[in-house]
N, C-alpha and C positions, 0 to 999 in steps of 0.2 A: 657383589651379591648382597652385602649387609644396605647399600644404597637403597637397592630393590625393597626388599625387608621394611624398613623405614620408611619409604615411600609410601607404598603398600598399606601397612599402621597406619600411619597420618590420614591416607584416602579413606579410611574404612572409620575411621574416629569423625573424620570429616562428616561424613555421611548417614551417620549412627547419631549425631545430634544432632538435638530436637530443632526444629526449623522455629525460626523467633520471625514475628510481625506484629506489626502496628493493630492488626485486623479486633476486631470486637471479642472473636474468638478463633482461636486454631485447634483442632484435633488429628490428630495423627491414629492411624489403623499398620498395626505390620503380620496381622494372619497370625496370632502368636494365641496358645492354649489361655492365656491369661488376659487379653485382649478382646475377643470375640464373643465370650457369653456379653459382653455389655456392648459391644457393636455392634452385631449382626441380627436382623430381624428375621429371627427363622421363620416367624408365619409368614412371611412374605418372601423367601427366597427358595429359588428352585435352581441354583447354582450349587455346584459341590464343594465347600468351603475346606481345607485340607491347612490344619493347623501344625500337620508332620510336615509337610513341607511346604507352607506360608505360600500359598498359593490359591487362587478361586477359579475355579473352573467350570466347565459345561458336565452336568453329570452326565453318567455313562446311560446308558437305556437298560431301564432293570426288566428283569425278565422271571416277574413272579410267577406264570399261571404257565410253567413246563412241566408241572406233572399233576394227575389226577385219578383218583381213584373211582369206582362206579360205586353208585349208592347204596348196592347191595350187602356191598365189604368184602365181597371176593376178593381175595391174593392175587390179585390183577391191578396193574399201574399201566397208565400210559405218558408217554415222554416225547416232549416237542425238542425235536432236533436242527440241527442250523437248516435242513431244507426236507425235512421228513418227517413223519411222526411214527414211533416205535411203539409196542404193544410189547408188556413181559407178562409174563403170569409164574404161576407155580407149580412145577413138575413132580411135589411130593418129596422133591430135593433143596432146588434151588431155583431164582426165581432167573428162567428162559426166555430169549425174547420170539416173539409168534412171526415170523419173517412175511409168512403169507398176509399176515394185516398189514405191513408197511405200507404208508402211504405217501408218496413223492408230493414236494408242495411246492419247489421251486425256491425263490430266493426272498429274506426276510420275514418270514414267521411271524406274527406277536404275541397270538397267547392261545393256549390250550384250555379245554373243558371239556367234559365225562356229559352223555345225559344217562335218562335212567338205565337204558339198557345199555349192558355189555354187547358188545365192542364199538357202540357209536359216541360219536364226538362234534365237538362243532372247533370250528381254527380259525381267529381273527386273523386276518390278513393286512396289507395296508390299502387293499382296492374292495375287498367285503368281506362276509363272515362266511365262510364255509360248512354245510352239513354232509359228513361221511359215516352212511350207515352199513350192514351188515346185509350185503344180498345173499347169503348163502355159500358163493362161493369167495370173496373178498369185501373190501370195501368201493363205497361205490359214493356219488355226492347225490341227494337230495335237496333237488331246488328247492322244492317247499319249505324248507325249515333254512332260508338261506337270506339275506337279506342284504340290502348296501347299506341298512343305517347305523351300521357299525363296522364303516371302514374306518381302520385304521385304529380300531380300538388295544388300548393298552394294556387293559385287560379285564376280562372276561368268566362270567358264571354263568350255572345253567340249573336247573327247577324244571322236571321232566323236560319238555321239548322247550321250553323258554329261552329267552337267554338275554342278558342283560348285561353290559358294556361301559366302558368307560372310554368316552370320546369330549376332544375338546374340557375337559372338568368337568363334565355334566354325566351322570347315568342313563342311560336311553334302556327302555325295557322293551322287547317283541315278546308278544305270545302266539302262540300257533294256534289258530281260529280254524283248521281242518282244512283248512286249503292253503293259506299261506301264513308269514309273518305280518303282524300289525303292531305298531306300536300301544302300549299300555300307560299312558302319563299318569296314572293312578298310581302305579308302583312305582314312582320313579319319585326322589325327595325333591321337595321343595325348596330345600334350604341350601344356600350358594356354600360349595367344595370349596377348602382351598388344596390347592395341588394335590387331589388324592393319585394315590400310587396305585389301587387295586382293590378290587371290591369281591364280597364272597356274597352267596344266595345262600340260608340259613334251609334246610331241608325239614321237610314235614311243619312248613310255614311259610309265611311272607316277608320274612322279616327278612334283614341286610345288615351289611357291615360296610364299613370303608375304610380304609387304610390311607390317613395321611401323614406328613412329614413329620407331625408330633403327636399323632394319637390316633386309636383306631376309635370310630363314631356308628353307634349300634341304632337301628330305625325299625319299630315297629311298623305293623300294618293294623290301623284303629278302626277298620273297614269305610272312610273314608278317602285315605290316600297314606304316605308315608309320616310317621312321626318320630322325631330323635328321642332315643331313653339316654339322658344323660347316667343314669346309673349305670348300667352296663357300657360303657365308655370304658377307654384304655386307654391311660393321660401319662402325658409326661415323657414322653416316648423322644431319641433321641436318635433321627439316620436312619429310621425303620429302611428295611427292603422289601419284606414280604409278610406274609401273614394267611391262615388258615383259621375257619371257622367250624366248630363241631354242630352237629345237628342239638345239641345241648345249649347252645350259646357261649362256650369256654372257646379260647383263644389264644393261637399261638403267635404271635411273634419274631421276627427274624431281627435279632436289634444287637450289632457288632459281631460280635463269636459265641454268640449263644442265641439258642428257640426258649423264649420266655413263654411260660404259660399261663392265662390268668384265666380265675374261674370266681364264679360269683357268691359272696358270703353272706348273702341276704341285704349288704348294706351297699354292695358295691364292689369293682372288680380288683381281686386282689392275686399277686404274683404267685405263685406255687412249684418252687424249687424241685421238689419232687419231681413234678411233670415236667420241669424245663433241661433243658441239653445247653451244656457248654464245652470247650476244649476245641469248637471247631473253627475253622481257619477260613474259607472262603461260601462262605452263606447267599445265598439266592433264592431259593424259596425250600416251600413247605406243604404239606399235602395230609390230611388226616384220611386215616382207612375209618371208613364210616361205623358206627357203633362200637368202638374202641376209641384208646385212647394212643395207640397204634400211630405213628407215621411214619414219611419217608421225607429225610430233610436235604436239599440239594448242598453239596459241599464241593466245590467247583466242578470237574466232569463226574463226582462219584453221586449216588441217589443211595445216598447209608435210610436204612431202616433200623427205628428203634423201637422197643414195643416196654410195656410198662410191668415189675416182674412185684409188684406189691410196696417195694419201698424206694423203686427209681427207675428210670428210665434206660434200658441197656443195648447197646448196638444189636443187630441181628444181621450179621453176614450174608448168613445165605438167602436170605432177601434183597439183601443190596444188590445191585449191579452198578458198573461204570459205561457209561455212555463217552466216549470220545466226542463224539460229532453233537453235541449236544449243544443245544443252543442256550449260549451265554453272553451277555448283554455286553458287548465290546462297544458297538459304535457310540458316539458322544447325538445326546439330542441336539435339534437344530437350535436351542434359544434357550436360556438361560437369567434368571434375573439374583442378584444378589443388591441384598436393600439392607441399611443401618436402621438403628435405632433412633431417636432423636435426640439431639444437642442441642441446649438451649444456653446462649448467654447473651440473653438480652432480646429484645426485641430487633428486628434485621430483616431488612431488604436487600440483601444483597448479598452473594454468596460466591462463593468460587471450590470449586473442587480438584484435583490433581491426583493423576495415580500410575501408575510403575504398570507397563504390560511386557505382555510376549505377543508376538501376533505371527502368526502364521499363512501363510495364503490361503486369501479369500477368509478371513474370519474378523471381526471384528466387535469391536466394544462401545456403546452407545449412554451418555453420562445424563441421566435427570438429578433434579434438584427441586426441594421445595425448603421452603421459610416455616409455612403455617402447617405442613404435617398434612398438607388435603391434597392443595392445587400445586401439581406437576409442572415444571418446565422442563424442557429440553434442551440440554446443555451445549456438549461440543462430543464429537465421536472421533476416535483412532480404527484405523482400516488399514487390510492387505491386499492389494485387487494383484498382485502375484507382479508386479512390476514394481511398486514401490510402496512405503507406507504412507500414511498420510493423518495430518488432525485439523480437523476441520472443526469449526463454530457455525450452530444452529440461528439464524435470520428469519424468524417467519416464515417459515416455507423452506430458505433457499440454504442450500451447506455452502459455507466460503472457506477456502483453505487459508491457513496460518500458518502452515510449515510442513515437517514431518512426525513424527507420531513422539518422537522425544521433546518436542514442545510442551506436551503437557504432564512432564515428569514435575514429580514432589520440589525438586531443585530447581527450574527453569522460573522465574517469574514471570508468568505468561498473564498480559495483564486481561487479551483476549478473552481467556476463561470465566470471567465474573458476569454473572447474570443480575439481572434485577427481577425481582421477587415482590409477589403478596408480601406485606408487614407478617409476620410472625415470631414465635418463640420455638418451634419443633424443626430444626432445620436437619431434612435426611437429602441421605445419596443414595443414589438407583442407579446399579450398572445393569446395562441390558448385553448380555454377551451373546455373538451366534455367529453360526458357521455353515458355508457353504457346502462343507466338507466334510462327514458326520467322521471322518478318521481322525482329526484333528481340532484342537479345542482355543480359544485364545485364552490367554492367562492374566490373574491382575495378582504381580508379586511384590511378596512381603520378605521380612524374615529380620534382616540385624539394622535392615532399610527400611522407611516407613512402605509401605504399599498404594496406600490412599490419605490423601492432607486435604481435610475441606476448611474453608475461613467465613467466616461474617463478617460482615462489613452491616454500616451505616449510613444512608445519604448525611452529611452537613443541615444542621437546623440554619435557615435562614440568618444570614448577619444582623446585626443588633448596627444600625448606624447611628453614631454619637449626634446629639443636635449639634446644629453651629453656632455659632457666638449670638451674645442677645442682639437683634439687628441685625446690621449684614457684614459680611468680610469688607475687610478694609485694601484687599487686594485683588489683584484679578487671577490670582494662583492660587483657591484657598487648597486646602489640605484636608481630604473626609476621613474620616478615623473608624473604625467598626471594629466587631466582637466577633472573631469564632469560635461559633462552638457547635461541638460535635458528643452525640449520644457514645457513642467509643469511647470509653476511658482514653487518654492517652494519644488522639488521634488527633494530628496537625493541619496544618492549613499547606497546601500542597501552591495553591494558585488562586486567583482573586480578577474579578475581571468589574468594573466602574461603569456606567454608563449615567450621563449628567442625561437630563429634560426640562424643552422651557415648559416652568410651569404653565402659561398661559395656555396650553395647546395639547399638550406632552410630547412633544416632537422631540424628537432625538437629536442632541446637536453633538454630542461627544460620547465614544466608545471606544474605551482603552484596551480591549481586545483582552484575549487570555493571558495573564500575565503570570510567571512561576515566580511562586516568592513567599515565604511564613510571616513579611511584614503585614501589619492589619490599619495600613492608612496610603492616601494614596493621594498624591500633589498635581494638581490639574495643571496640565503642559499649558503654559502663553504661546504666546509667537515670536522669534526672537526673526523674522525675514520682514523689512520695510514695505513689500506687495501683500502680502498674507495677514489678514485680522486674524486674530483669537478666535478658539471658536464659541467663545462667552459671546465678544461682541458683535459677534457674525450669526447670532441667534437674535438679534434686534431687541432683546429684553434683558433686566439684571436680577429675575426672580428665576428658578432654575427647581428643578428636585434630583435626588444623585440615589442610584441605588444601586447594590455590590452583591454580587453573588459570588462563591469563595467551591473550591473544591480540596479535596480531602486530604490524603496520604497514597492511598488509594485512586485517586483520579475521579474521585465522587463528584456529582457537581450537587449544589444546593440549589435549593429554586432563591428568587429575587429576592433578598430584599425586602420591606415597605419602605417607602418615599419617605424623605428625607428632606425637610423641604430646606431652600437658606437663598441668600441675596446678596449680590456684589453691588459696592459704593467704593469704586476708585481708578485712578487712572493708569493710564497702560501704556507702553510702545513710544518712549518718547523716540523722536527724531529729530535730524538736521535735512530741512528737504532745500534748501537754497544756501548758498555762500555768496555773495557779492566778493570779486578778485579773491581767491583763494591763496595761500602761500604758496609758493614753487611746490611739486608734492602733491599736494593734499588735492585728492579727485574733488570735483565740482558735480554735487548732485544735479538734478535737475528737476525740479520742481513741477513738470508735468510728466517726470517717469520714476515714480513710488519706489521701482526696483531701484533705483540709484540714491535714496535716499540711505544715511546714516545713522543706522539703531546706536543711540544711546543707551545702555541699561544702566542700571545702580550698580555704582563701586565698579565701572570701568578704569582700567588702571590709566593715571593720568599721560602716559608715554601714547596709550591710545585712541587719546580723545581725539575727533575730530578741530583741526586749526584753523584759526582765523586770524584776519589781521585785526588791528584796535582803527576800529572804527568802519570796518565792513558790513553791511546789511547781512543778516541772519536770520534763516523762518526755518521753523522749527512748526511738528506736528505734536497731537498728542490725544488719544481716544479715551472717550472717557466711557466709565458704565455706570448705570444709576441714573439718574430724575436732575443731574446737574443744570444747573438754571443760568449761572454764568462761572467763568474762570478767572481766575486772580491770577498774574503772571508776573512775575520779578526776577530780572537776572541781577545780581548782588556779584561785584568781582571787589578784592581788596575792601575797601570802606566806601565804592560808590555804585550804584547802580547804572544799569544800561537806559539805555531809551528807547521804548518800545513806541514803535510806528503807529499814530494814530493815538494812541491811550489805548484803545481794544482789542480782544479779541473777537476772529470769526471764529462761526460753528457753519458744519455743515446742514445740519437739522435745528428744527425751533427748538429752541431754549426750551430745558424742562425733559426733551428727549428721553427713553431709558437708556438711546444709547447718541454718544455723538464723537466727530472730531472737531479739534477745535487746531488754530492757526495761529499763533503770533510772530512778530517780527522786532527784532531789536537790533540796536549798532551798539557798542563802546566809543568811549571817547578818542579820538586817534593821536590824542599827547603822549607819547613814547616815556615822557617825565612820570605821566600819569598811571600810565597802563606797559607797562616794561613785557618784555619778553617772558613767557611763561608763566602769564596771570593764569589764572584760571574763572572763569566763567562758569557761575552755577546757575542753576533752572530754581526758582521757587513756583510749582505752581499748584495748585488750591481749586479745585470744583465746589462750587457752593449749590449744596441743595438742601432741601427742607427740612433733612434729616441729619444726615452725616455729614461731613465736608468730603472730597473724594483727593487723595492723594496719590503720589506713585509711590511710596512707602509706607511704611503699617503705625511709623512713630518717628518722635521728631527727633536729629531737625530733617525738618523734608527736604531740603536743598537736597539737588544733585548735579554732578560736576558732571559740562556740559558740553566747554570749548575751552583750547588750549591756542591764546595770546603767543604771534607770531608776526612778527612785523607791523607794519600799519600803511593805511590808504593814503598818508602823506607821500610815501612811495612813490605811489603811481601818478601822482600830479607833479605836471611840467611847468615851470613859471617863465613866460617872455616877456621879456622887455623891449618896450615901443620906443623907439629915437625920434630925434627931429629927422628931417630930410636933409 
């Protein structure tokens, strides 16, 4: 048990610290009271962000406009219930409900409204608006005052027979022109909603309200069209649900466990304790009895009535009623967005984001991202299609899967998830949350764990390539050296990738591919195979350009490089391509097949060197690079030199070439006195051109050991002697 315990500890310690990278910047979100004023961008979020238990969710469907009073200010309320609408009034006792007005509406309701006359109403639906007036003997519906242009509206006011809506974030107004509904764009504002929750019609006027997520917004009519009064505004507002408006312009409020009431001081709208109601527990809307300051405020299935007694606001029981079947905003909406603040550390193109879900079937969570605070990308999304989860990353068009939905947890290094991005300094996350299944919600949780990890990143500034030596390398292997660096404090060289060009052309002759590694220089491979050139000298030139592109920590790549220009002057690949009688042993190249010839290199260990006898013919290759005009060749063994066939060398190309091979041929002397067992035999040889001399090493002495003295050609000669007869 104590195992467990300590286990347990250690995981939760694990996971409660702060995650460390390389990246430009990291922030971590975990849904906490202390957290989230500087995360989360309330004007832009319509998710329900729950700090009590570090979780973001899909809000529930609020259900401001279930009760309304008639203009008159009759002791009569009417109440939208989960599939009916109910009628109470006042029996001189208490307030009775009228059974004969009930009117059956079927299934999901949205919002209720009063018009002028007692007992008609109008009822958003999610297929139209509905009008149920008073024939005498019940209620009946009137097409004429009936319209589709606010289906599905959220909620709803009315201005005698008018009636004005909120669909899509926009206000749509009808008036009733005597025969039917027409829309009125005159009364409708101009100014773009953000997420409003509910709108009131101001009575004995034109004027409006609106109710959004952090304030309610008051709009005259200037007899041109709508105009916003910021003075009569109500700012600051935090979780609004609901809200009522007095034919006065004062305003109540549903904001936590209390109906806040603000009224205007001449300067602007200020709170009024007096008039405001607290103590109560499950708030949803609100309703003023017209010409008082009277109302009825929904507190889960109850409709408490409070009325004002000179110095506060006091319940009124037998007004109140409880509706059981009343309609209360359970189901979650289909879409949801919760959006941060911006994080700036540094300028960055490149971003990655991460975050901890729940996901339930058929619901899912969709990740944007931007750098500059404007232009949106679309990240990677987690889903429940009710068979399995899944996290997929956004390709233009197309989702490609990357695993399951725990891939893209705060913990995982999912390298998948990094986007590239517009340059900027405002880097936000945008979660789009929604669900197929309005009972159920997907979650992105927080709490002692981060919730959401976004990073920055940096592309690699171009390498800085060092020049090369004054002139040209003295080898055919030279070594290019370059700078990384990277706008990331702190951020290393992951991989590095070369590619050499002849200058004359820019052809590509060499590509070191992607190479992993934080060294910043990089030694051009020779040929060490007797068939295979270099691919310097297999590029027919010794002027070249090399340019290095590097990636990050990250896996960033840098763009190229600038050219880098530089020039080889020197010799390469010596060989043994013939042996005249070879020692027992030792293979016999063959002179017209390359593959079988014997690479010499510098500092081959002398048990290695290819052997000869003293005084056997030897031809040797050797390629040079550079404008070489002719070669100087001297094999030096002990204090004498060999004898090279001819006095010259051949070349395969005119003298002067940039690039050639050349051929000599030499014996030793075959006196065993002279030349004993295990001489050694060095190469001196010397490219002469106009500039440099071209050697196979970088500095003296140039000799290199060549062949290793093993018998002699006296051996193989047979001596007869001629007699008389």
């Amino acid at each position: 048990m104590k195992k467990i315990i300590l286990i347990t500890v250690l995981l939760l310690c694990f996971l409660s610290a702060p995650l460390q990278s390389q990246a430009a910047g990291i922030w971590e979100y975990y849904i906490t009271d202390a957290d989230t004023p500087v995360t989360i961008d309330t004007g832009a979020t319509t998710a329900a962000v729950d700090i009590v238990n570090h979780e973001i969710t899909l809000e529930k469907n609020l259900t401001p406009n279930v009760v309304s009073f008639w203009p008159d200010g009759m002791l009569a309320y009417t109440v939208l219930k989960s599939n009916s609408v109910g009628f109470y009034m006042f029996d001189g006792t208490q307030m009775v409900e009228a059974s004969s007005l009930e009117i059956p509406l079927g299934k999901n309701p949205l919002a209720l409204a009063t018009y002028s006359t007692l007992p008609d109403i109008a009822v958003a639906t999610p297929t139209e608006l509905r009008s149920y007036v008073f024939d005498g003997n019940g209620m009946s519906r009137n097409p004429a005052l009936e319209t589709s242009g606010l289906t599905n509206a959220v909620s709803i006011g009315t201005r005698g027979y008018d009636v004005a809506g909120l669909v899509d974030n926009n206000v749509k107004y009808f008036n009733f022109d005597g025969s039917g509904m027409t829309e009125n764009t005159i009364l409708e504002p101009c100014e773009a909603l953000n997420n409003p929750l509910q709108l009131a019609l101001v009575e004995d006027s034109y004027d409006m309200a609106i109710l959004e997520r952090n304030q309610v917004r008051y709009f005259n009519f200037d007899g041109a069209g709508m105009a916003e009064n910021p003075t009569l505004a109500v700012t600051g507002l935090t979780n609004p649900k609901a809200f009522a408006v007095k034919e006065t312009g004062e305003v109540t409020v549903i904001e936590g466990s209390e109906a806040k009431h603000y009224q205007f001081d001449g300067a602007g709208m200020v709170y009024n304790s007096a008039l405001s109601v607290s103590g109560l527990t499950d708030l949803t809307a609100v309703a003023f009895r017209p010409g008082t300051w009277d109302r009825v405020i929904v507190d889960g299935t109850q409709l408490k009535y409070y009325a004002f007694n000179g110095s506060e606001m006091v319940y009124i029981p037998e007004l109140s009623v409880t509706v059981n079947d009343l309609l209360i905003g359970g189901s979650y909406t289909p879409q949801g967005i919760a959006q941060s603040l911006g994080y700036s550390g540094g300028v960055t193109n490149r971003v990655r984001v991460r975050a901890r879900h729940n996901l339930p079937i058929n619901t899912s969570v969709t990740w944007w991202v931007t750098a500059d605070g404007t232009n949106w990308t679309q990240s990677w999304r987690v889903r429940n299609d009710g068979v399995n989860d899944y996290c997929e990353v956004y390709n233009g068009g197309t989702w490609t899967l990357i695993g399951d939905a725990g891939m893209a947890l705060p913990e995982n290094d999912a390298t998948e998830l990094w986007v590239e991005l517009s340059p900027g300094i405002n880097v936000r996350w945008q979660a789009v949350l929604e669900t197929a299944d309005t009972s159920v919600t997907p979650k992105i949780i927080g709490g002692v764990i981060p919730a959401v990890v976004i990073e920055t990143d940096h592309t690699p500034e171009k390498p800085t390539v060092d020049p090369g030596p004054v002139g040209c390398y003295a080898k055919t292997t030279p070594t290019i050296t370059w700078t990384f660096s990277d706008p990331d404090a702190g951020d290393t060289q992951l991989a590095y990738q070369v590619n050499i060009h002849r200058q004359s052309d820019g052809a590509l002759i060499y590509d070191s591919g992607k190479l992993y590694g934080s060294d910043q220089e990089f030694t051009l491979p020779g040929s060490n195979q007797p068939d295979m050139p270099s691919a310097l000298w297999s590029s027919g030139d010794y002027q070249y350009t090399a340019r290095v592109r590097s990636w990050d920590s990250f896996d960033q790549e840098s763009e190229w490089s600038g050219p880098a220009d530089f020039c080889v002057i020197a010799l390469e690949r010596l060989r043994v391509s013939k042996i005249v009688s070879p020692p027992l042993g030792q293979t016999e190249p063959d002179p017209a097949d390359p593959a079988t010839h014997i690479m010499v290199p510098d500092s081959l260990p002398v048990d290695q060197l290819p052997r000869i006898k003293a005084g056997s013919e030897v031809q040797i290759l050797v390629d040079s690079i550079g404008p070489v005009d002719s070669l100087i060749a001297r094999f030096p063994y002990l204090t004498y030199e060999a004898t090279i066939k001819d006095g010259a060398q051949v070349s395969d190309n005119p003298s002067g070439s940039h690039v050639n091979r050349w051929l000599a041929e030499f014996w030793t002397s075959p006196d065993k006195s002279e030349v004993p067992d295990g001489t050694i035999v060095q190469a001196y040889l010397e490219g002469d051109t106009a500039a440099n001399s071209a050697y196979l090493k970088t500095a003296a002495p140039y000799e290199i050991n060549l062949a290793r003295i093993e018998g002699s050609v006296f051996e193989d000669w047979m001596v007869i002697i001629q007699g008389r007869d």
